[in-house]
N, C-alpha and C positions, 0 to 999 in steps of 0.2 A: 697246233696243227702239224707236228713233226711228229714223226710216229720211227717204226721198225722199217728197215732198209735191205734191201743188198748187196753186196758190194760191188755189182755192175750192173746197176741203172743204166736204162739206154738215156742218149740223149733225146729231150723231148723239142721238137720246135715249136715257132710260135705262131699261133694261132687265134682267129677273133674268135671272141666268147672261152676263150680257154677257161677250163677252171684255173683258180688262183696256186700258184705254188709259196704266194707270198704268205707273211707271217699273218695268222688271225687277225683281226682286229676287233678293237673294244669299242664299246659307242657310250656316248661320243667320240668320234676316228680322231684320237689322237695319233701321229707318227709316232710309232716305236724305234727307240734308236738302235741302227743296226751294230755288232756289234762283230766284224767283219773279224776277226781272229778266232783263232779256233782256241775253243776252252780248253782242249786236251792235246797232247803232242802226238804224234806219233813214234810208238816206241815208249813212251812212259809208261809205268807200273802205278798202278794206282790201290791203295789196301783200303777193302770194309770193313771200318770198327765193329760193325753190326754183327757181320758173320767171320769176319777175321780172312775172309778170300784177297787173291790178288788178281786184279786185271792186267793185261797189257794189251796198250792201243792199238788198233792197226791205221785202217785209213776212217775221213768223215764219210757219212753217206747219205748225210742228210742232213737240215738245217732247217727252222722256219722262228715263228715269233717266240717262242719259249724255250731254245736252247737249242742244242747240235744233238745229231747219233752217229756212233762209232762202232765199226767194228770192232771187233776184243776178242784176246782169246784167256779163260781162264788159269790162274797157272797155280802148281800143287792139284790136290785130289779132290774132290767129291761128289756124293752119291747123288747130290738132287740136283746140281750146278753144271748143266754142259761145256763142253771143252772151247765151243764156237756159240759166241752171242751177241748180242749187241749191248754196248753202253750206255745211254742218254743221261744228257748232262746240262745242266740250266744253273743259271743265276740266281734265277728266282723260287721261291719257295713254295707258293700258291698250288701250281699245277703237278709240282711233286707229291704234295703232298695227297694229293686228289687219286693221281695216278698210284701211289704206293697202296691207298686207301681200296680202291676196287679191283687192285691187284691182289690185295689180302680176302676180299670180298670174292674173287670171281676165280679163286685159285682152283686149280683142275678141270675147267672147263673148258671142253674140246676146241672150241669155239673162239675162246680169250686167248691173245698173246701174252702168256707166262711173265710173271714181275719175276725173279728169281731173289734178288736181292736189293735193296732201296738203303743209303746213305748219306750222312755229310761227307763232304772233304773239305778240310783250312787250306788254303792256300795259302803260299808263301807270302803274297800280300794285303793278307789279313781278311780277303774275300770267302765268301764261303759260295763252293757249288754242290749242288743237290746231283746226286747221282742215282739213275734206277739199272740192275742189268737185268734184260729183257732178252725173252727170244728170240732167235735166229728167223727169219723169215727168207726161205730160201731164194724164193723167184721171186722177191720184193714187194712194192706195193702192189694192187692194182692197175694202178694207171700206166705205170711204166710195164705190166707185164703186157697188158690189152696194146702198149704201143708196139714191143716188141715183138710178139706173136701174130700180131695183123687181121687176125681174127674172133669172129664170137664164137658166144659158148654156145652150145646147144640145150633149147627151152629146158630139158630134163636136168641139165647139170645146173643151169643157171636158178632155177626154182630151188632145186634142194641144197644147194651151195647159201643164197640169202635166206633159208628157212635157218641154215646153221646161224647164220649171224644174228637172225630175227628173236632166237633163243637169246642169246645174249642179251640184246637189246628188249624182252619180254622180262626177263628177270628184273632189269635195271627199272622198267616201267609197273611192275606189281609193287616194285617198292617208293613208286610216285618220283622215280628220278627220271632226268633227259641227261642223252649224250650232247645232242648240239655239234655235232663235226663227225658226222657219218659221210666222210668224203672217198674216194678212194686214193687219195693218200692215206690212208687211215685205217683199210683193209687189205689185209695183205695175203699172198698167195705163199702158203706152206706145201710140204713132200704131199703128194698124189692131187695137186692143185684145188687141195682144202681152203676156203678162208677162213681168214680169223681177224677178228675185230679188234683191235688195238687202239692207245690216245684217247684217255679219259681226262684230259689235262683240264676241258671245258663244262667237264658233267658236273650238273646242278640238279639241288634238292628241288621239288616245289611242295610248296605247303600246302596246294588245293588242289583241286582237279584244273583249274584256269589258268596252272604253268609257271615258268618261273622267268625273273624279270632279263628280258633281252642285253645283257651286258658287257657281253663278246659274239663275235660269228665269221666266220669265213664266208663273206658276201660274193664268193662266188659262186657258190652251190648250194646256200641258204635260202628257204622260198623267198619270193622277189615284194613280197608284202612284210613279211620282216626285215629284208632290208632296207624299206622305203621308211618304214617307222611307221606304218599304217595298223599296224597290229602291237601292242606293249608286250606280251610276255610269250614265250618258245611254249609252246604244248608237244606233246607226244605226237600229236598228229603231222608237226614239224620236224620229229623224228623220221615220221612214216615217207613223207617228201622226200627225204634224204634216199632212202634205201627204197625208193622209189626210181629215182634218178639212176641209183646202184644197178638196180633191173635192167633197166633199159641200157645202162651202158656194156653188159653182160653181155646183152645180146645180138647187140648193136657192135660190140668188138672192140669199140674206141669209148675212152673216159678224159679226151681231151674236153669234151665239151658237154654240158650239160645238155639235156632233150627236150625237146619244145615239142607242144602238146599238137602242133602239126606234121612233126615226126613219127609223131605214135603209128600211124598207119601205116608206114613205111617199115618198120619195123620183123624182123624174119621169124616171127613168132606166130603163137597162135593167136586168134582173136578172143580167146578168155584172156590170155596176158597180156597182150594189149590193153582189153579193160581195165587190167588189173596195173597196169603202170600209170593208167590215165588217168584212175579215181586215187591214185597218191598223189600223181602232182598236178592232178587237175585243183578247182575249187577249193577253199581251205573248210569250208564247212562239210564238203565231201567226203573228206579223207576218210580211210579207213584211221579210228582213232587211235588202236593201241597194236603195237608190234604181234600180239596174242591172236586179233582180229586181222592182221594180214597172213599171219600163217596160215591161219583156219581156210583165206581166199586160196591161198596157193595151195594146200590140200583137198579140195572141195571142187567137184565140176560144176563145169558151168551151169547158173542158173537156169530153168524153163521158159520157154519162152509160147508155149502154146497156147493154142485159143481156147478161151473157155466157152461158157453160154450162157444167154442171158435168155429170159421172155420177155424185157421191155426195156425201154429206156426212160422210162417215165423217174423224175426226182434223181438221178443219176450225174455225179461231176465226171465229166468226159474232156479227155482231153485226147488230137491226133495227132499223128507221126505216122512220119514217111510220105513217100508219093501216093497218091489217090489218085484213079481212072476222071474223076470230075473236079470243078476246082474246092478248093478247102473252103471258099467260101458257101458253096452252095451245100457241102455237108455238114457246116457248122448252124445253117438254117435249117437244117431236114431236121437235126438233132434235137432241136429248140424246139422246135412242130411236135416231135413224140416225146417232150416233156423235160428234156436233159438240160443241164445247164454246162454250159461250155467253154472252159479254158483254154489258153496258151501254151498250156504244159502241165505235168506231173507236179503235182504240193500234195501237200499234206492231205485235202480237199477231195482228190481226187478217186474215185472207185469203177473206173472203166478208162479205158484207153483203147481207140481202134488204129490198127496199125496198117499202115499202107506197103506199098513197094520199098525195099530199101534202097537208101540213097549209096550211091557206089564211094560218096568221098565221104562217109561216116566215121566220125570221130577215130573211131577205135575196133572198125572192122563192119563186118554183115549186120551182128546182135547187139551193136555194140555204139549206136549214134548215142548224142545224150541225153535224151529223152528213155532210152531205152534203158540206158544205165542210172538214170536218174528211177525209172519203175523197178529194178531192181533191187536199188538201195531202200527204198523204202518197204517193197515188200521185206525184203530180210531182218525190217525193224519191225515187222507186224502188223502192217496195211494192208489191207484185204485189198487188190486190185485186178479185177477181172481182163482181160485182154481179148480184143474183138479182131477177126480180118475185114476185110472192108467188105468180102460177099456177106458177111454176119450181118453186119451195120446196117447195109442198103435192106435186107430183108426184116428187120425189126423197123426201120422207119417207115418202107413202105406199106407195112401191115396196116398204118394207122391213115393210109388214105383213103377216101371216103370212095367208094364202087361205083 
């Protein structure tokens, strides 16, 4: 969970429910031993056998479970290796190797923070550190830029700013992989306050569409059913949570703390993006499932929402939402009277829906309680369901009373 830095991080204070700046953790939560010295001096020179370049350190700017990052600056010439970059440097082998792997994988994409170069180094005491030089990320992570700047972005930049990242994260998902540590530690703000996705250290194969086994996470920004252990394996759609969370922190201005799903309304957005942050990290059976399928949200206006027409209600599954002028009970009798059979809510079952007043403290805006966004989701999967207002309703039922 240590990613690209820059070299003046504000400081962050503390705060309840912060997200976590501590190292990942693996599950079972074993303590990871910290390893409070720095792997690299400042001022040492450090040479890749790989490409034969020299580093030299500057200051840390970063640390978590899997090694430090450092600023560097490259010394000698060349064409593809900038003069200012970052170092990152670990003990361990695992996560380098991962990182080196989809930094070969994800080369040139506008989007990915640049691997430039990935080697060993022997140390003098027989240790060996895994080293990647990465790029520069000017205005730092995320988190610290949203702390420092004080404010959100605006719904235009914030949609097409995570669509760039969602690219990233749609390619990794066509190939049936997850990232699993989509934090904003872990996206960083480059020149014209571009993101770019960086910290593949945790990304995993799955072998099925059912995901792959929960074996590390950063439990503070990880949905709260994977941290419990209610759920056995990370799916995509526990990507989409992630960069869900991402959204709402955009807009919201602050990534000190994750969004809780009664935030959502408060939020200075539209109420399509409202919806669209609600069904990430609402529900896990909800979710939008693949990174492909949230872009398409965030390109895409909002659903319809108008009333169709019915000539009966006879054999019909209905279900109501919102305020209604009489009580719900007495129109869930009238319904029954002209034939319909009458639910709780939107399933699979369902082929009419009449809609009332909207409730002003609605999930996720005006069109957007969850009932509503529950008829959405399904229509978009291919459910025929008609939508009634309540003067519709009252005049189909009362056609059927007797003169």
């Amino acid at each position: 969970m240590w990613g690209v830095a820059s070299a003046s991080k504000a400081a962050l204070p503390a705060r309840d429910s912060l997200i976590s700046a501590a190292p990942t953790r693996t599950r079972p939560v074993r303590p990871i031993p910290a390893d409070r010295r720095h792997l690299l001096a400042p001022a040492q020179v450090i040479t890749s056998p790989e490409s034969g370049l020299q580093y030299r350190i500057a200051s840390l700017v970063g640390s978590g479970g899997f090694g430090q990052v450092f600023l560097a600056r490259r010394l000698g010439r060349s064409s593809s290796v900038p003069a200012r970059l970052c170092v990152k440097v670990s003990a361990r082998m695992d996560g380098w190797v991962r990182e080196a792997y989809f930094g070969q994988l994800l080369e040139g994409h506008p989007r990915a923070i640049r691997v430039f170069d990935a080697f060993a180094l022997a140390r003098p005491d027989g240790r060996t550190l895994y080293c990647l030089a990465l790029e520069y990320a000017r205005h730092g992570d995320l988190r610290a830029f949203l702390h420092g700047s004080g404010t959100g972005w605006s719904e235009a930049a914030a949609r097409r700013e995570i669509a760039g990242i969602l690219q990233v994260l749609g390619r990794l998902h066509r190939g049936q992989v997850l990232h699993r540590d989509l934090t904003p530690m872990n996206v960083f703000v480059c020149e014209g306050r571009s993101l770019k996705l960086g910290d593949f250290g945790l990304v995993r194969q799955q072998s099925d569409r059912r995901g792959a086994r929960v074996d590390a996470l950063n439990p503070m920004l990880a949905p709260s059913d994977i941290v419990a252990g209610a759920v056995p394996k990370w799916q995509s759609r526990d990507d989409v949570y992630q960069v869900g969370q991402l959204l709402g922190m955009l807009v919201r201005g602050d990534a000190r703390a994750r969004i809780r799903l009664g935030e959502i309304r408060a939020l200075p957005c539209s109420d399509h993006l409202k919806e669209i942050v609600y069904r990430c990290i609402g529900e896990r059976r909800k979710r939008y499932e693949t990174a492909d399928e949230l872009i398409e949200a965030l390109k895409s206006p909002p659903a319809s929402l108008k009333a169709g027409r019915l000539l009966g209600l006879k054999g019909v599954h209905l279900a109501f939402t919102g305020i209604l002028s009489r009580p719900r009970k007495q129109a869930a009798q009238a319904a029954r009277r002209a034939g319909a059979r009458v639910h709780g809510g939107p399933s699979a079952q369902t082929t009419v829906v009449v809609r009332g007043r909207p409730n002003p403290r609605q999930a996720a805006g005006r069109d957007a309680g969850l009932k509503l966004m529950e008829i959405k989701r399904l229509r978009a999967k291919g459910q025929r369901i008609t939508l009634l207002n309540e003067q519709q309703f009252w005049r189909l039922v009362e056609r059927r009373r007797p003169t």
